[in-house]
mmCIF file of the N, C-alpha and C atoms, coordinates in Angstrom:
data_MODEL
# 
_entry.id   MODEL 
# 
loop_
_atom_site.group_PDB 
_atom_site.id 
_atom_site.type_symbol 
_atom_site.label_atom_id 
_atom_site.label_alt_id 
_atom_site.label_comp_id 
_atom_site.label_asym_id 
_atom_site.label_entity_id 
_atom_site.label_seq_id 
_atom_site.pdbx_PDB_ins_code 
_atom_site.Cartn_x 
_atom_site.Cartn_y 
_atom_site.Cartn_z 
_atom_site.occupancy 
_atom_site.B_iso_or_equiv 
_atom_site.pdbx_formal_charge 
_atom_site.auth_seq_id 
_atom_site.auth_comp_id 
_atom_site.auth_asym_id 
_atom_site.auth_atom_id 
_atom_site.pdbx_PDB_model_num 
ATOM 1   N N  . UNK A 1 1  ? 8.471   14.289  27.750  1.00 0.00 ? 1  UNK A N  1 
ATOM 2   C CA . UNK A 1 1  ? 7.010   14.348  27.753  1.00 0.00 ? 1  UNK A CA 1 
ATOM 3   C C  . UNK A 1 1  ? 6.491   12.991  28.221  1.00 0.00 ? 1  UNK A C  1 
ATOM 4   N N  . UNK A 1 2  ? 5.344   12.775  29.194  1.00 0.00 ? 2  UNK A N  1 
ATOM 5   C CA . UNK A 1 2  ? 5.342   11.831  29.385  1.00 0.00 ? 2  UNK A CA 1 
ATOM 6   C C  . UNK A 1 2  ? 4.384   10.976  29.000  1.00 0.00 ? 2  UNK A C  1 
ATOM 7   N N  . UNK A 1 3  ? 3.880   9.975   28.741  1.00 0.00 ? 3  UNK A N  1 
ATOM 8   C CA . UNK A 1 3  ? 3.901   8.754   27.417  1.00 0.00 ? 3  UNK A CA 1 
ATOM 9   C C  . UNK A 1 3  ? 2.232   9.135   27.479  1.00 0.00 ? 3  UNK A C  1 
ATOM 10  N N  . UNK A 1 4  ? 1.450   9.621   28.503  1.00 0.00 ? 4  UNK A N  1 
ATOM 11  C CA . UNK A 1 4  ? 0.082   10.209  28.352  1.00 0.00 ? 4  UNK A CA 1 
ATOM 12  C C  . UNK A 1 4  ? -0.474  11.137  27.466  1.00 0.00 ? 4  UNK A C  1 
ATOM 13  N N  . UNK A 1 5  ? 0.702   12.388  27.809  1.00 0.00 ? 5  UNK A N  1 
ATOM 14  C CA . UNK A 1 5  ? 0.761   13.272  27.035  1.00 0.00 ? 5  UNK A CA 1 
ATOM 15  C C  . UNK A 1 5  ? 0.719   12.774  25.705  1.00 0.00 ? 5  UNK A C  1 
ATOM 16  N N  . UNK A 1 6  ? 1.985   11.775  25.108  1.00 0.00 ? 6  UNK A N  1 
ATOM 17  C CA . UNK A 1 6  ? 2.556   11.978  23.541  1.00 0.00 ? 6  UNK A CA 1 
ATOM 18  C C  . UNK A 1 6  ? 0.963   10.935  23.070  1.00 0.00 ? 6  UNK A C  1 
ATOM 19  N N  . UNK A 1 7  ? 0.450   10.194  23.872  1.00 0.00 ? 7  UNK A N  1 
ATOM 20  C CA . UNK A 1 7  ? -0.503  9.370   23.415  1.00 0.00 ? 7  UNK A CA 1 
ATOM 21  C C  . UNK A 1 7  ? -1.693  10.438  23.126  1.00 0.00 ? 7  UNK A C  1 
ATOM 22  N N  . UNK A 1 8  ? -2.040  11.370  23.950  1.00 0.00 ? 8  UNK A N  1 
ATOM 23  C CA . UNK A 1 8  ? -2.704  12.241  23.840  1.00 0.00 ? 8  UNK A CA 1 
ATOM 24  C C  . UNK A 1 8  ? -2.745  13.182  22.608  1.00 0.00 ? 8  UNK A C  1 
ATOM 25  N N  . UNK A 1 9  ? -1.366  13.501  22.178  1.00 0.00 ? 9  UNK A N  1 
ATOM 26  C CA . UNK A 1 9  ? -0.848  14.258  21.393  1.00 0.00 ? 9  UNK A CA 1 
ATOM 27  C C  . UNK A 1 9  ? -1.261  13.335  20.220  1.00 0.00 ? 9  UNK A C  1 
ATOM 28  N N  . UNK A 1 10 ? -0.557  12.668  19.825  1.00 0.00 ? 10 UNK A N  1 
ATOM 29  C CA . UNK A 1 10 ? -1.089  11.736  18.889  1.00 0.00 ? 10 UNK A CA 1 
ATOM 30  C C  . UNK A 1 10 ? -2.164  11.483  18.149  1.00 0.00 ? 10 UNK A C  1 
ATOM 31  N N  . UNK A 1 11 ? -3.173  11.157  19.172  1.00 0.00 ? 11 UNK A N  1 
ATOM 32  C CA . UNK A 1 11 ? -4.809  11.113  18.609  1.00 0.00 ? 11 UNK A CA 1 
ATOM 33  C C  . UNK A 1 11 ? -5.057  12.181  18.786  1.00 0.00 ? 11 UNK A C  1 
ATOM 34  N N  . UNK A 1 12 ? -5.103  13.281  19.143  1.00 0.00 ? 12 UNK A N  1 
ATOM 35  C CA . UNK A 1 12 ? -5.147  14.328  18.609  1.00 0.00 ? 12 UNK A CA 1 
ATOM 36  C C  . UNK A 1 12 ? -5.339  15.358  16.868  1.00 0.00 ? 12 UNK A C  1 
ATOM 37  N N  . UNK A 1 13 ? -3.844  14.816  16.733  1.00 0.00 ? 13 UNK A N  1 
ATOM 38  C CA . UNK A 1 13 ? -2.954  14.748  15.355  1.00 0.00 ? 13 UNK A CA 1 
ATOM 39  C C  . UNK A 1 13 ? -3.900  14.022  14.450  1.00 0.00 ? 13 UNK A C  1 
ATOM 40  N N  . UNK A 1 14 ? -4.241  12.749  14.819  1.00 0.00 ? 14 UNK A N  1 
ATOM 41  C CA . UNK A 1 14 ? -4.886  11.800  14.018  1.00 0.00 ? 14 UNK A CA 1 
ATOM 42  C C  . UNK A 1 14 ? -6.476  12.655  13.756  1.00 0.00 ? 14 UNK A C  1 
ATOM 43  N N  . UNK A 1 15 ? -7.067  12.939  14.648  1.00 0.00 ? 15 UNK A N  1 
ATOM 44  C CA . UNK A 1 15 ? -7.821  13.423  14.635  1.00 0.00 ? 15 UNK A CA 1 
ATOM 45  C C  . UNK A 1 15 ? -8.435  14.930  13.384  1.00 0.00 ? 15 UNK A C  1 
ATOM 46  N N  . UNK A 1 16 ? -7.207  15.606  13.583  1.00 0.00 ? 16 UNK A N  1 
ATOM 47  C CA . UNK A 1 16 ? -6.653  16.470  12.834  1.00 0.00 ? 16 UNK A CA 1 
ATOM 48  C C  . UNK A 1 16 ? -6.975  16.321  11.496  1.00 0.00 ? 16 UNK A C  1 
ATOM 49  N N  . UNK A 1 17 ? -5.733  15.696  11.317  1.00 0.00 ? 17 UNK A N  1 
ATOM 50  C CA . UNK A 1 17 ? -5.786  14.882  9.721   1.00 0.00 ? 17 UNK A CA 1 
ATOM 51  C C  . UNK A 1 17 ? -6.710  14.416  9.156   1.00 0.00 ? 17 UNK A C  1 
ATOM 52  N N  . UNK A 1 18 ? -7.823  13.973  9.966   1.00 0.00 ? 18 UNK A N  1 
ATOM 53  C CA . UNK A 1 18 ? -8.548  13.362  9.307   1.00 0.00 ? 18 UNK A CA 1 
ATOM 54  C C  . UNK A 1 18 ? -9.624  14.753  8.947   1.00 0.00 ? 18 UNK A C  1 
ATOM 55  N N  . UNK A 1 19 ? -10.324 15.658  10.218  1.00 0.00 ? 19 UNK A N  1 
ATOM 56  C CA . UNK A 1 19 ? -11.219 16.614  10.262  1.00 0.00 ? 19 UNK A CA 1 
ATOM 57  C C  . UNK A 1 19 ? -10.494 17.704  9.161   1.00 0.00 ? 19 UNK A C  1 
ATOM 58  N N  . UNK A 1 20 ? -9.507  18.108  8.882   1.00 0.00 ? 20 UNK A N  1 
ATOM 59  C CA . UNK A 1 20 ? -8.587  19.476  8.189   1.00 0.00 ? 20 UNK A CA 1 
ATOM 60  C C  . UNK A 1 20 ? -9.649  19.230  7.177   1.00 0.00 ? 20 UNK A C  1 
ATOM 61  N N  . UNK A 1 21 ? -9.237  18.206  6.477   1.00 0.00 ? 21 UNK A N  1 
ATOM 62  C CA . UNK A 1 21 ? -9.392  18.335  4.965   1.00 0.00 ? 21 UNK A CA 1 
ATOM 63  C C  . UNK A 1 21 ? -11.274 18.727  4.991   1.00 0.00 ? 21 UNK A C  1 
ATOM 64  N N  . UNK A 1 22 ? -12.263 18.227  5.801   1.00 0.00 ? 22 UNK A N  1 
ATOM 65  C CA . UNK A 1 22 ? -13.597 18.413  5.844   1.00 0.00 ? 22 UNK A CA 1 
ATOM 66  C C  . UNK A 1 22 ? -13.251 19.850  6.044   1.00 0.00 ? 22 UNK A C  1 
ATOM 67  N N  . UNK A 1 23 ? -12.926 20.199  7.250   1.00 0.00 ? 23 UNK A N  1 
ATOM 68  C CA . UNK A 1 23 ? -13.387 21.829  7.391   1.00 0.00 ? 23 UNK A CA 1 
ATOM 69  C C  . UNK A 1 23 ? -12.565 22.915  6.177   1.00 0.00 ? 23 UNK A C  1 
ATOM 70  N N  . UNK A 1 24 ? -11.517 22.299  5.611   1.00 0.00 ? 24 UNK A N  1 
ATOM 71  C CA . UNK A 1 24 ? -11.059 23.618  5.015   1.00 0.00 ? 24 UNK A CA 1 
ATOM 72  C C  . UNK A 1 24 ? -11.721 23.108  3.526   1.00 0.00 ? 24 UNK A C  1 
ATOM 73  N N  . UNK A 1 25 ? -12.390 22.374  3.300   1.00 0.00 ? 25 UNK A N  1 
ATOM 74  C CA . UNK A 1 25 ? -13.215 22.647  1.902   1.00 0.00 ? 25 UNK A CA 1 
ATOM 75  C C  . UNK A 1 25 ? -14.433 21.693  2.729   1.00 0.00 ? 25 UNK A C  1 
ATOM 76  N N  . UNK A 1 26 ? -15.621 23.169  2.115   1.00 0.00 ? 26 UNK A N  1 
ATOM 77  C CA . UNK A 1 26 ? -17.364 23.723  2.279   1.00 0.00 ? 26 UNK A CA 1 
ATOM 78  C C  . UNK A 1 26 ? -17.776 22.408  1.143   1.00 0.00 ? 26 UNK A C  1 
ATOM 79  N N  . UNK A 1 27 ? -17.520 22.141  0.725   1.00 0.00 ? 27 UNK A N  1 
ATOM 80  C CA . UNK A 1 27 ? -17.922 20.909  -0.167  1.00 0.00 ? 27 UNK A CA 1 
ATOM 81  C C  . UNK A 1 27 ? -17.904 19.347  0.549   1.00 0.00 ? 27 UNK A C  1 
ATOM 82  N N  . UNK A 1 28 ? -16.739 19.098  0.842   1.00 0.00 ? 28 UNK A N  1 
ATOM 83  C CA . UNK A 1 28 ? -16.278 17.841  1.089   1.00 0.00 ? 28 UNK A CA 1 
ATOM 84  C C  . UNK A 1 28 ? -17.600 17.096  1.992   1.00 0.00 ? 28 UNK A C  1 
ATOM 85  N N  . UNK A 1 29 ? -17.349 15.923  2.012   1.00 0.00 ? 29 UNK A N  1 
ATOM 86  C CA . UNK A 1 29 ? -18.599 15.071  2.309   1.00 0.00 ? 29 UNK A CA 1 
ATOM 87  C C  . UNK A 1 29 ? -18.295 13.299  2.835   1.00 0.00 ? 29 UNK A C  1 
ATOM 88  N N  . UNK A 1 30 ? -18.899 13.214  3.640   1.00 0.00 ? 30 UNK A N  1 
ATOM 89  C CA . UNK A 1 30 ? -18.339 12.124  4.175   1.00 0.00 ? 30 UNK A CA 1 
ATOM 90  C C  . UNK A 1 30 ? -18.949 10.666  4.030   1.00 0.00 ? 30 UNK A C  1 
ATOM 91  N N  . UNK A 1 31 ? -18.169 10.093  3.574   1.00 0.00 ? 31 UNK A N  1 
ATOM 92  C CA . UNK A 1 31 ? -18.054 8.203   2.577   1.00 0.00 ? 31 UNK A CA 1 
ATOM 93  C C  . UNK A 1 31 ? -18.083 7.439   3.383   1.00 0.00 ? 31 UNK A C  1 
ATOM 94  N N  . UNK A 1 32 ? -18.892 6.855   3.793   1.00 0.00 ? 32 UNK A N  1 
ATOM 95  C CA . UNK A 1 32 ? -19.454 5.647   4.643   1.00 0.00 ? 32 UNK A CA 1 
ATOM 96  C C  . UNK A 1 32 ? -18.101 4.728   4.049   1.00 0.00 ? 32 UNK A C  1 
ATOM 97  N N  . UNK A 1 33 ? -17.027 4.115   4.205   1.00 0.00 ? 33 UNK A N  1 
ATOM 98  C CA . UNK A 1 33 ? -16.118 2.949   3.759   1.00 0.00 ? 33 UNK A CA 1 
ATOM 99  C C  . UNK A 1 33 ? -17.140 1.501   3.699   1.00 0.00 ? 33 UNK A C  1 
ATOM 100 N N  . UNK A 1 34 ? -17.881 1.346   4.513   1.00 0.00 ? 34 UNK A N  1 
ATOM 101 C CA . UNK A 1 34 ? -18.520 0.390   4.988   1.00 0.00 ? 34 UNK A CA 1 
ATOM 102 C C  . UNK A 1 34 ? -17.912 -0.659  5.803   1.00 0.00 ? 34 UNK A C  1 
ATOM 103 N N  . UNK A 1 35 ? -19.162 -1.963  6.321   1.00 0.00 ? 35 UNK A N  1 
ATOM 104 C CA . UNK A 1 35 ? -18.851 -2.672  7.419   1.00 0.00 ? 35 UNK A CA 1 
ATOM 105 C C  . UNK A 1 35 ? -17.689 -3.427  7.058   1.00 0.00 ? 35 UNK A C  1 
ATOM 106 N N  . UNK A 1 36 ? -17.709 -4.134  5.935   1.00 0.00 ? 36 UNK A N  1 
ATOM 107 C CA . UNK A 1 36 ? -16.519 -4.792  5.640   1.00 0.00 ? 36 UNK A CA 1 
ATOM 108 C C  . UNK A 1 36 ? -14.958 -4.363  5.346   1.00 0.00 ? 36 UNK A C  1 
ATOM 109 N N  . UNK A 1 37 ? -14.619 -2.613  5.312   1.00 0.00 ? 37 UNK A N  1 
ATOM 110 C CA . UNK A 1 37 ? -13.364 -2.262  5.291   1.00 0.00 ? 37 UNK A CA 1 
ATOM 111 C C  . UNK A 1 37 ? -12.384 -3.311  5.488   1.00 0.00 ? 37 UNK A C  1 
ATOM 112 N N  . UNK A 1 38 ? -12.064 -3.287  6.409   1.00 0.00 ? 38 UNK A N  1 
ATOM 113 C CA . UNK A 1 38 ? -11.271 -4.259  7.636   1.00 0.00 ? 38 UNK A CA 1 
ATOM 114 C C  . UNK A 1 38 ? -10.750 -5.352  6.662   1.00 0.00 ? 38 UNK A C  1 
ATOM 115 N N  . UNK A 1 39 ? -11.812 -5.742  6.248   1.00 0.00 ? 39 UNK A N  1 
ATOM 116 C CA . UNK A 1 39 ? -11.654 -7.041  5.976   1.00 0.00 ? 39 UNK A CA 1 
ATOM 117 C C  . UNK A 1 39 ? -10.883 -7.275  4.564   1.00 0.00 ? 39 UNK A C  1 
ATOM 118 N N  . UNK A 1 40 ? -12.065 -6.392  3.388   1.00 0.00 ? 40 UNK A N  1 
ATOM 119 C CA . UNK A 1 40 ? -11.076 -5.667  2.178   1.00 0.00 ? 40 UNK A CA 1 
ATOM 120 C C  . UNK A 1 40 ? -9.930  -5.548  2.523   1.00 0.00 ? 40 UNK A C  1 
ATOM 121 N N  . UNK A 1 41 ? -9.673  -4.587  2.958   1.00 0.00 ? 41 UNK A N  1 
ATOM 122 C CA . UNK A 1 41 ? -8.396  -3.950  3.066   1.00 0.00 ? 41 UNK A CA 1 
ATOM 123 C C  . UNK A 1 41 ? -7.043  -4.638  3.387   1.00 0.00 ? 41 UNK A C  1 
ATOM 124 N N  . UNK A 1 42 ? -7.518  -5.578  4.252   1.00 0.00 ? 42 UNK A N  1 
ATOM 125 C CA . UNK A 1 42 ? -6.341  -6.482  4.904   1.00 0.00 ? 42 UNK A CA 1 
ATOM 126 C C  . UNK A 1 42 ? -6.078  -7.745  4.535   1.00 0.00 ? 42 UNK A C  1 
ATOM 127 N N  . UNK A 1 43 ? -6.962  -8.474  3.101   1.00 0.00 ? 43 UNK A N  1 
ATOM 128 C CA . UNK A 1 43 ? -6.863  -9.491  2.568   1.00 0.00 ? 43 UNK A CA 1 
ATOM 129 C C  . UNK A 1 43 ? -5.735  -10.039 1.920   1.00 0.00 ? 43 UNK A C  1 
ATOM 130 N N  . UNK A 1 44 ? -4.913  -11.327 2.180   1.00 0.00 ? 44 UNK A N  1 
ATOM 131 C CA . UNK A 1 44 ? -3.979  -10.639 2.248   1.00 0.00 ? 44 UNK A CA 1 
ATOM 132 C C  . UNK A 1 44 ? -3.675  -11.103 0.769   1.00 0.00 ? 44 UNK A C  1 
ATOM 133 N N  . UNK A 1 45 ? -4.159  -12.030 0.263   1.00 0.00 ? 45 UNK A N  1 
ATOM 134 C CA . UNK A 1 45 ? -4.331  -12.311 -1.614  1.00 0.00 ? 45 UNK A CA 1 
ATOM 135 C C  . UNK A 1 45 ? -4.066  -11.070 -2.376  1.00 0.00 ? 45 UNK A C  1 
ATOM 136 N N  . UNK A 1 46 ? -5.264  -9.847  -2.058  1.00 0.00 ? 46 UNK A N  1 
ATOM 137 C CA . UNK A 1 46 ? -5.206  -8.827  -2.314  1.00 0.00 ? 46 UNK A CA 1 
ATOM 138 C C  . UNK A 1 46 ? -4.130  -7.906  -2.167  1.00 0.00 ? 46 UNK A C  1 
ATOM 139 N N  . UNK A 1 47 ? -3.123  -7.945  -0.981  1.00 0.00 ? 47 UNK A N  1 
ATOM 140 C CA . UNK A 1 47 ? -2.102  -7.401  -0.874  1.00 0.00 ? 47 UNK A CA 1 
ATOM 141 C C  . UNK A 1 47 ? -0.941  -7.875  -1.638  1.00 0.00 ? 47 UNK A C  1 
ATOM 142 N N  . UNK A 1 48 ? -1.113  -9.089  -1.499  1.00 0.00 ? 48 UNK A N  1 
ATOM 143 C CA . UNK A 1 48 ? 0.284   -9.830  -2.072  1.00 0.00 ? 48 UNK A CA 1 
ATOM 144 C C  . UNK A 1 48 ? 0.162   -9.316  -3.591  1.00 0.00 ? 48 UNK A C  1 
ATOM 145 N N  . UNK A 1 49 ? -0.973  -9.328  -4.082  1.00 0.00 ? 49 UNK A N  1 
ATOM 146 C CA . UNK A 1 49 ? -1.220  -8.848  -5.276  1.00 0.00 ? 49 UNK A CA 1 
ATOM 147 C C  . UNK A 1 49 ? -0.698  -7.402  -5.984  1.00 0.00 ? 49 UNK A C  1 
ATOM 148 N N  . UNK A 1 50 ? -1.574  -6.601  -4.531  1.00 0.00 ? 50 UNK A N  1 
ATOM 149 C CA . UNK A 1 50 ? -0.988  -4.973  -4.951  1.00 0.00 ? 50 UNK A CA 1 
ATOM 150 C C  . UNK A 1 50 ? 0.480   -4.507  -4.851  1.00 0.00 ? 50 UNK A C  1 
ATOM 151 N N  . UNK A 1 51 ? 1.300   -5.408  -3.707  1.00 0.00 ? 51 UNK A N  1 
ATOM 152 C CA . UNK A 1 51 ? 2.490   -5.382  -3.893  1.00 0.00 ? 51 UNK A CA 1 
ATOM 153 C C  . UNK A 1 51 ? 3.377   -5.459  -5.156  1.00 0.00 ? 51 UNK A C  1 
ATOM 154 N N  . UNK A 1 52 ? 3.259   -6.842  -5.446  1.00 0.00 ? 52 UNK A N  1 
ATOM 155 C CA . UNK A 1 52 ? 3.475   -7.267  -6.751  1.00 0.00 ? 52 UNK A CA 1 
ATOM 156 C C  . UNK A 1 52 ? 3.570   -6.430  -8.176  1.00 0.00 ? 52 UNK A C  1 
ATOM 157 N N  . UNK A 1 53 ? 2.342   -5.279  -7.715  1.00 0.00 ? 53 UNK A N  1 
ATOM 158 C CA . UNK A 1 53 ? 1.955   -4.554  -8.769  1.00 0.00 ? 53 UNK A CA 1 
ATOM 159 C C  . UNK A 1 53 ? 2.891   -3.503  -8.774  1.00 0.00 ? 53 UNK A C  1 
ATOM 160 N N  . UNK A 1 54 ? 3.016   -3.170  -7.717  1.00 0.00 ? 54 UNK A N  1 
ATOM 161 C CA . UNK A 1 54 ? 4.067   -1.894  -7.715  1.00 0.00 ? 54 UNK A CA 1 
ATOM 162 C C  . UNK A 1 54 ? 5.821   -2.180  -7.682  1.00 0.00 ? 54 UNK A C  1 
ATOM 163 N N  . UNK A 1 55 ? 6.050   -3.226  -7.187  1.00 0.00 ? 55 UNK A N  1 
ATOM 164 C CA . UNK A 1 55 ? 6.957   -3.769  -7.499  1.00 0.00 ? 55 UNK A CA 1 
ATOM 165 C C  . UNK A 1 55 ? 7.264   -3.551  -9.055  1.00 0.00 ? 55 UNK A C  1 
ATOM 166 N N  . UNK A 1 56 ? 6.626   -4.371  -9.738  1.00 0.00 ? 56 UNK A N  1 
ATOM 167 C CA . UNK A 1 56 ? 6.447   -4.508  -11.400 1.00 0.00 ? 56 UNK A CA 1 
ATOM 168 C C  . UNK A 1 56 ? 6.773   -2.954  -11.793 1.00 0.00 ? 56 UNK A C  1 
ATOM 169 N N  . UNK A 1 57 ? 6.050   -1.862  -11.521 1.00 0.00 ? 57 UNK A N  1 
ATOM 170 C CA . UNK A 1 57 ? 5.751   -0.743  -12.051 1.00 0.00 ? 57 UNK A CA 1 
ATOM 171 C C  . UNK A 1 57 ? 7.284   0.099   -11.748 1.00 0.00 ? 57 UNK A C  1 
ATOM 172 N N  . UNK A 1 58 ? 7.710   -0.211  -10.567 1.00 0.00 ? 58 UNK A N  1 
ATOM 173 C CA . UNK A 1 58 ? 9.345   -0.303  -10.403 1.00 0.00 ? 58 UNK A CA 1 
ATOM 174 C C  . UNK A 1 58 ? 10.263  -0.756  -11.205 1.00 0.00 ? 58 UNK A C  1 
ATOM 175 N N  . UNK A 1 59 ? 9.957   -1.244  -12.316 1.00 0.00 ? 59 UNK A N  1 
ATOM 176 C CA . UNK A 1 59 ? 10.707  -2.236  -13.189 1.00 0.00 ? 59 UNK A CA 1 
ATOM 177 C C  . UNK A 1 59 ? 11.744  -4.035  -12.626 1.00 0.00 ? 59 UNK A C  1 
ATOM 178 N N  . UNK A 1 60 ? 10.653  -4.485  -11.474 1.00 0.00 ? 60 UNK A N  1 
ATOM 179 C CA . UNK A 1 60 ? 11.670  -5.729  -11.073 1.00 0.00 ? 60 UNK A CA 1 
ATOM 180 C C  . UNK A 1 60 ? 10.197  -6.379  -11.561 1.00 0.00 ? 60 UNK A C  1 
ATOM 181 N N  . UNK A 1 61 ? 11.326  -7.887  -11.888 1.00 0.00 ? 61 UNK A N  1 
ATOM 182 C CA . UNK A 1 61 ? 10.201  -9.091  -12.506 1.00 0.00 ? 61 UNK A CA 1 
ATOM 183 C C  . UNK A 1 61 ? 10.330  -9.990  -10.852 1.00 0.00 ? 61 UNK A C  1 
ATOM 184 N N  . UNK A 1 62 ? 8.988   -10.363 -10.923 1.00 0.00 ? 62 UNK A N  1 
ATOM 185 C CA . UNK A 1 62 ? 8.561   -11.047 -9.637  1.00 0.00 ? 62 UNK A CA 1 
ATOM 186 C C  . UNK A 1 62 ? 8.340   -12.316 -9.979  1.00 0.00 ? 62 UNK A C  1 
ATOM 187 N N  . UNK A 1 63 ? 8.656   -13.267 -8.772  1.00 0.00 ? 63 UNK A N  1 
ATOM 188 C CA . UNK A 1 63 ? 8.527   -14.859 -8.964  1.00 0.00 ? 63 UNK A CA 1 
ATOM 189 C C  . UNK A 1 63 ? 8.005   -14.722 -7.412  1.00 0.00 ? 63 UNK A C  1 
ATOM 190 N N  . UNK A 1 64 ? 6.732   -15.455 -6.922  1.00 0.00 ? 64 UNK A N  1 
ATOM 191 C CA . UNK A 1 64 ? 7.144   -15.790 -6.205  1.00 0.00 ? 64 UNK A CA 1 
ATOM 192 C C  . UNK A 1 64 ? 6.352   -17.237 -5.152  1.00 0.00 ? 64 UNK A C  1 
ATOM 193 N N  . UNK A 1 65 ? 7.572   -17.592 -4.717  1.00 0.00 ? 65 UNK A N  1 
ATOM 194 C CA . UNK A 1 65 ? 7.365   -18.932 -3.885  1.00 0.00 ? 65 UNK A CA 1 
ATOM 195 C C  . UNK A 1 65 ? 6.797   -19.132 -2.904  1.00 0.00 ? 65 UNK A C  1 
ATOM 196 N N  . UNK A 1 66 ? 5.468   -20.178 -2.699  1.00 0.00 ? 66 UNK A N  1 
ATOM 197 C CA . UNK A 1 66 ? 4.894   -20.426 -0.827  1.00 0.00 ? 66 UNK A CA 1 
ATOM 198 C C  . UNK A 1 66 ? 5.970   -20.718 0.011   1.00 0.00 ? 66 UNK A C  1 
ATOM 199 N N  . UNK A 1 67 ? 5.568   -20.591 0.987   1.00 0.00 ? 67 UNK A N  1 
ATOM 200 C CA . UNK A 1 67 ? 6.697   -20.958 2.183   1.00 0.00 ? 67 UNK A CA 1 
ATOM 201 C C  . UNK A 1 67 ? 5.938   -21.950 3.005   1.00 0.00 ? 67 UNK A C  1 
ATOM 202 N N  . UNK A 1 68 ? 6.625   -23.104 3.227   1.00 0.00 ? 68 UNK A N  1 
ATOM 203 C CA . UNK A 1 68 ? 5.991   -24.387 3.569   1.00 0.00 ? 68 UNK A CA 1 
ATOM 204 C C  . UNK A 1 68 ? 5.843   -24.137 5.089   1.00 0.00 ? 68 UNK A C  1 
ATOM 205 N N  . UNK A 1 69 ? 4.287   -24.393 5.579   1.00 0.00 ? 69 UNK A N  1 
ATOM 206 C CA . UNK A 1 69 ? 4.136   -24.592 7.040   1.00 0.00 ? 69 UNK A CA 1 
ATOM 207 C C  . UNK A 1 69 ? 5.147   -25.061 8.011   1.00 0.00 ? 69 UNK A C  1 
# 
């Protein structure tokens, strides 16, 4: 298949996934995330954090060290 197509195919898919869940439930309703998503989301304090968390919830004890510039 050639790489247009599968790119095509792809967002497509993505597309999909996201619209399914709206059209197959008459209820569902759509959540502004807002302007700052991006930014939330990818912080990376915040990640190192949520990692950490699930790690833990795994049962391993976490230490952990900066890594020098």
């Amino acid at each position: 298949m050639p790489r247009t197509r599968q790119a095509l195919v792809a967002v497509a898919r993505s597309v999909l996934v996201v619209a399914w869940p709206m059209i197959n439930d008459p209820d569902a309703s759509y959540q502004e995330l807002g302007a700052d998503w991006h930014r939330r989301y990818l912080d990376p304090a915040r990640k190192t954090r949520d990692l950490v968390r699930q790690l833990q919830a795994l049962g391993h004890q976490v230490a952990l060290t900066p890594t020098s510039a």
